[in-house]
N, C-alpha and C positions, 0 to 999 in steps of 0.2 A: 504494500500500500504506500501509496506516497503519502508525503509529511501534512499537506492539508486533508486529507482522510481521516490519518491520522490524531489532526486536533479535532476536526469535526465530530470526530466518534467519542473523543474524549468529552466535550461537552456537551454532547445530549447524554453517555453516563453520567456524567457527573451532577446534571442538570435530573436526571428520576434520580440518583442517590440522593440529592437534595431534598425532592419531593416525598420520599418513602418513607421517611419518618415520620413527620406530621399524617402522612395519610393511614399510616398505622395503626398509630395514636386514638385518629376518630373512627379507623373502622374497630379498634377492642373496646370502643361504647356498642358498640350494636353486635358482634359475635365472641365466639367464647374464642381463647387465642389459641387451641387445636385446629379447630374447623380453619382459623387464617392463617395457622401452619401450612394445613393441607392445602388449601387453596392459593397459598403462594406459592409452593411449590411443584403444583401444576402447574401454574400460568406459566415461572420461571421454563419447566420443562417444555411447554407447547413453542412458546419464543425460540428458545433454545435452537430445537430444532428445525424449525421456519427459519431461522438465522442459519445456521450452520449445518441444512442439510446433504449440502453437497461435500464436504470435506469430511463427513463420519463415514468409517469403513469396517465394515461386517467380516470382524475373520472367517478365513477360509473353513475352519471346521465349523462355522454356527450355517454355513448356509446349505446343509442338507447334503445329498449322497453321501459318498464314502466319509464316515466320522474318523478323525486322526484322535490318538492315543495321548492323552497325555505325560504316559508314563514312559519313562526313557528307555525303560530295561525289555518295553513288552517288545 
């Protein structure tokens, strides 16, 4: 990435780390803070990978036929 990507990406994070605490703060007025556990780290996940789904790689043995061993001696 070049250096203006670079800074651009750095503040809109910095710009929702700003924003997440306050918005935290008034969402544990209205839920219990498991449920916004969970529900934050869904969201985290779905972005996640909407973000970076072309660069995640499925090792070779998770993707069906022949399973490899992961035992060294077998």
């Amino acid at each position: 990435m070049s250096r203006t990507e670079d800074v651009i990406g750095f503040l809109v994070m910095s710009s929702f780390w700003a924003l997440n605490y306050p918005l935290v703060k008034i969402a544990l007025l209205y839920e219990d803070p498991y449920y916004l556990l969970v529900f934050r780290v869904l969201f985290a996940a779905v972005f996640s990978l909407a973000i970076m789904h072309s660069k995640i790689r499925i090792p070779d043995g998770w993707r069906g036929g022949r399973q490899r061993s992961l035992c060294w001696e077998c």
